[in-house]
C-alpha positions as CSV (number, residue, x, y, z in Angstrom):
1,X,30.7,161.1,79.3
2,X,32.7,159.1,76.6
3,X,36.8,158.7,77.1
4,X,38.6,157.6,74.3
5,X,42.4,156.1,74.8
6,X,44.5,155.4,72.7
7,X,47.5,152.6,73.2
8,X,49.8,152.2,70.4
9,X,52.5,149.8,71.3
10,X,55.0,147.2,69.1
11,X,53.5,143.1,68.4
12,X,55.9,141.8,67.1
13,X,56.0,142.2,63.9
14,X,53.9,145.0,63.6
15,X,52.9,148.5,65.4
16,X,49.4,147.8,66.7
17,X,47.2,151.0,67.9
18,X,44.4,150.1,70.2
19,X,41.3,152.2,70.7
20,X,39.3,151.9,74.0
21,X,36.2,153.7,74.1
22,X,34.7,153.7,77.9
23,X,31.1,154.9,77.4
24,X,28.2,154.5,79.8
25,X,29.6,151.3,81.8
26,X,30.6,149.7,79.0
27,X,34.0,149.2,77.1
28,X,34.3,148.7,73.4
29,X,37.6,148.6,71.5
30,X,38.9,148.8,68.1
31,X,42.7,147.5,66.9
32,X,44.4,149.3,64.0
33,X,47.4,147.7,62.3
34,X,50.1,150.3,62.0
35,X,53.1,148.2,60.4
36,X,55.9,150.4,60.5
37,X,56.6,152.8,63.5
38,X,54.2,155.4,63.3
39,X,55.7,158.8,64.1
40,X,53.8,161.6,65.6
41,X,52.2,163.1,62.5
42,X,51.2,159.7,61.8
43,X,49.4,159.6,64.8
44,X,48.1,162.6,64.9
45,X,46.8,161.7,61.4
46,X,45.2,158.6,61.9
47,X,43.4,160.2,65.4
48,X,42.1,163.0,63.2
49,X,41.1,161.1,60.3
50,X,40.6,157.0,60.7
51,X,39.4,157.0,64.6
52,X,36.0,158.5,64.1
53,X,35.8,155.6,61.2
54,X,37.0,152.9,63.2
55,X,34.8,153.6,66.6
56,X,31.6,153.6,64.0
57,X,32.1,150.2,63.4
58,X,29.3,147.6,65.8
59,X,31.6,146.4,68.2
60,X,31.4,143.8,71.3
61,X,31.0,146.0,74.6
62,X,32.3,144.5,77.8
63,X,30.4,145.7,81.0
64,X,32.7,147.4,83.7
65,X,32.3,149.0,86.6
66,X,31.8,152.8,86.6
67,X,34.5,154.7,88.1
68,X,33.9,156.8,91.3
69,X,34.8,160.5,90.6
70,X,36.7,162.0,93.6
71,X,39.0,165.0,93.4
72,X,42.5,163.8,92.9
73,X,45.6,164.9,94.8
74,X,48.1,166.3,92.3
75,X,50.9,163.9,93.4
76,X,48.6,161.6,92.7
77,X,47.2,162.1,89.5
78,X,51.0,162.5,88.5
79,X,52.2,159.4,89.7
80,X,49.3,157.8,88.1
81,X,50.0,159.5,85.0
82,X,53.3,158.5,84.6
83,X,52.4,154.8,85.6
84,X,50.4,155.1,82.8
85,X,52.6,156.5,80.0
86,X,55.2,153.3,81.0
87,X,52.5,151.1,81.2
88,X,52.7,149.1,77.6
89,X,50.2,146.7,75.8
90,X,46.6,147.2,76.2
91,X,44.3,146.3,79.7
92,X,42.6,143.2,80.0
93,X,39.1,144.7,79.9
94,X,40.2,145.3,76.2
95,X,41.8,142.4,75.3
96,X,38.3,140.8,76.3
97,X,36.5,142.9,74.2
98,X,38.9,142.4,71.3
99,X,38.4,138.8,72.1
100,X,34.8,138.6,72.0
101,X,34.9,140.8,68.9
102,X,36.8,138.2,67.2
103,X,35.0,135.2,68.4
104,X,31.7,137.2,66.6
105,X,34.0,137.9,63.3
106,X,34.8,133.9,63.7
107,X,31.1,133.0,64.1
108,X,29.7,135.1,60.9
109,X,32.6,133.9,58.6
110,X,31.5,129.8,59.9
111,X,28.1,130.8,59.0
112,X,28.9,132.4,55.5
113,X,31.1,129.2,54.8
114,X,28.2,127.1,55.8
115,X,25.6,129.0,53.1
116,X,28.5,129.0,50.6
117,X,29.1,124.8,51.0
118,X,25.5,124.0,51.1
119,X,24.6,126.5,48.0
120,X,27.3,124.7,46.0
121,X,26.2,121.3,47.2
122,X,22.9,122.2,45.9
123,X,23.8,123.4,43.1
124,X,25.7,119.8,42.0
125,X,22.9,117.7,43.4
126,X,20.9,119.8,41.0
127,X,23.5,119.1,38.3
128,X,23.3,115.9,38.7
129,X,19.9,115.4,38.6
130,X,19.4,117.0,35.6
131,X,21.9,114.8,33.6
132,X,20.2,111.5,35.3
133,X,17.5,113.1,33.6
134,X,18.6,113.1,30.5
135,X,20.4,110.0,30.6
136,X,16.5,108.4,31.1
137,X,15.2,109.9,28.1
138,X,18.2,108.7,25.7
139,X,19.2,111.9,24.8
């Protein structure tokens, strides 16, 4: 069984909405960039729209621990609940995952650079060698 959170809280200078997905031990989690406050038809919007769209993506998983199902006493479950609503930012299981999704963004744009520097370096060694070349034959 799959449950899907969503945090949306203010970093400073934007409003930031952050998607954790707990799934099967592991934890994967998605950030949307809101700007402005969203209001409630915003969100509402963007959960019945964009969140399919942005939990699609590959993400980094973090492993966690599953949690033990136990029936809950009601005072509880409210206290709990309300703990959560004033609870702000996003847990540290996520911002792990966000982190390790953004060391794998860092690591594929450092490769792509790599290919695009040595492509062009090629391509000007080849360049160059053709006008040696030519240079030889008197042209």
């Amino acid at each position: 069984m799959a449950t899907i959170t969503l945090t949306v809280f203010f970093e400073d200078p934007f409003w930031v909405g952050v998607v954790e997905r707990e799934e099967e031990g592991a934890l994967e989690v998605a950030r949307h960039l809101f700007g402005a406050e969203p209001s409630g038809p915003e969100v509402h919007e963007f959960i019945l729209r964009r969140l399919v769209g942005l939990l699609d993506h590959p993400r980094a998983a973090v492993a966690i621990a599953p949690a033990t199902a136990r029936p809950a006493n009601p005072k509880r479950a409210a206290r709990a609940a309300a703990r959560a609503l004033a609870q702000r930012g996003t847990s540290t299981q996520a911002q792990e995952a966000l982190r390790l999704q953004l060391e794998q963004h860092k690591q594929e744009r450092k490769q792509r650079r790599r290919a695009m520097r040595d492509a062009e370096a090629a391509r000007k060694r080849q360049i160059k060698v053709a006008k040696a070349k030519a240079r030889h034959r008197g042209h």
